[in-house]
N, C-alpha and C positions, 0 to 999 in steps of 0.2 A: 760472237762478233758483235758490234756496236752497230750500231742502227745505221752511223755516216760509213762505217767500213761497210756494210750491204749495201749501202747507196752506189759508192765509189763501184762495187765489185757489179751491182746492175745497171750500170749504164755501161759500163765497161760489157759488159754480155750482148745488152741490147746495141752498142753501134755495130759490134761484132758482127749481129744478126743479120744487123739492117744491110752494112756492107757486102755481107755475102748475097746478100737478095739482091740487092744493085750489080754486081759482079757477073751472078748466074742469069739475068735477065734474057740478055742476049745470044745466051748460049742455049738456054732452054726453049728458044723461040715463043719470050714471054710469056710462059703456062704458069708461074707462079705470079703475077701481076695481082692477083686474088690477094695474098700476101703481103702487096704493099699497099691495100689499097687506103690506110689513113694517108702515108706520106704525098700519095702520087694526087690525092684530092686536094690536100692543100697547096701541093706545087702548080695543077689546073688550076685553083683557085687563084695564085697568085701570078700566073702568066697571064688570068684574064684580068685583072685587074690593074696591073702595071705593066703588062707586056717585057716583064725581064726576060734575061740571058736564058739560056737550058742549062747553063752552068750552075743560074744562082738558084733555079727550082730543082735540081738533080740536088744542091747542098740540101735544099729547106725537104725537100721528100727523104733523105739520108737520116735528117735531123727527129725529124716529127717520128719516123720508124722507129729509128734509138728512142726514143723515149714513152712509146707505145712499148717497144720490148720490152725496154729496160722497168719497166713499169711491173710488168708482168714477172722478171728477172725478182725484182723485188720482193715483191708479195712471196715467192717462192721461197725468196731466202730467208726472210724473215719466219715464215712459217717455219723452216727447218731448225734455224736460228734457236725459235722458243721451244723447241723442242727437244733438241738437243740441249740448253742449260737446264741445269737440275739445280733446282731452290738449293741454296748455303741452308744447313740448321745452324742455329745458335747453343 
């Protein structure tokens, strides 16, 4: 796979993640909060700073997870990636 097909395929993994941590929050009676903790400091950070919606810091903590996953998502696959191609001889 190509480096932008890993991209596309690890951000796609990491919103996935990140959705389902948003999802099971409530139901888990927040124990996974550990989990989200990049997204949910920049949504505190950005409620204290501008006082937005819960709506718009629930997108931006959604956002910053997907791409702490997908980050992660990445490195994974690209690791697999070169590994799986075997050098062409000439």
């Amino acid at each position: 796979m190509s480096r932008k097909a890993n991209l596309i395929v690890a951000l796609a993994i990491g919103a996935l993640i990140s959705a389902v941590l948003i999802v099971l929050e409530p139901l888990t009676g927040f124990a996974l909060l550990s989990w989200e903790m990049p997204g949910i400091s920049v949504a505190y950070l950005f409620w204290g700073m501008v006082g937005g919606s819960v709506f718009a810091g629930l997108a931006i903590a959604w956002a910053v997870n997907a791409l702490i996953y997908g980050l992660g998502a990445f490195i994974v696959l690209s690791v697999l990636s070169a590994l799986v191609t075997k050098p062409q001889r000439s």
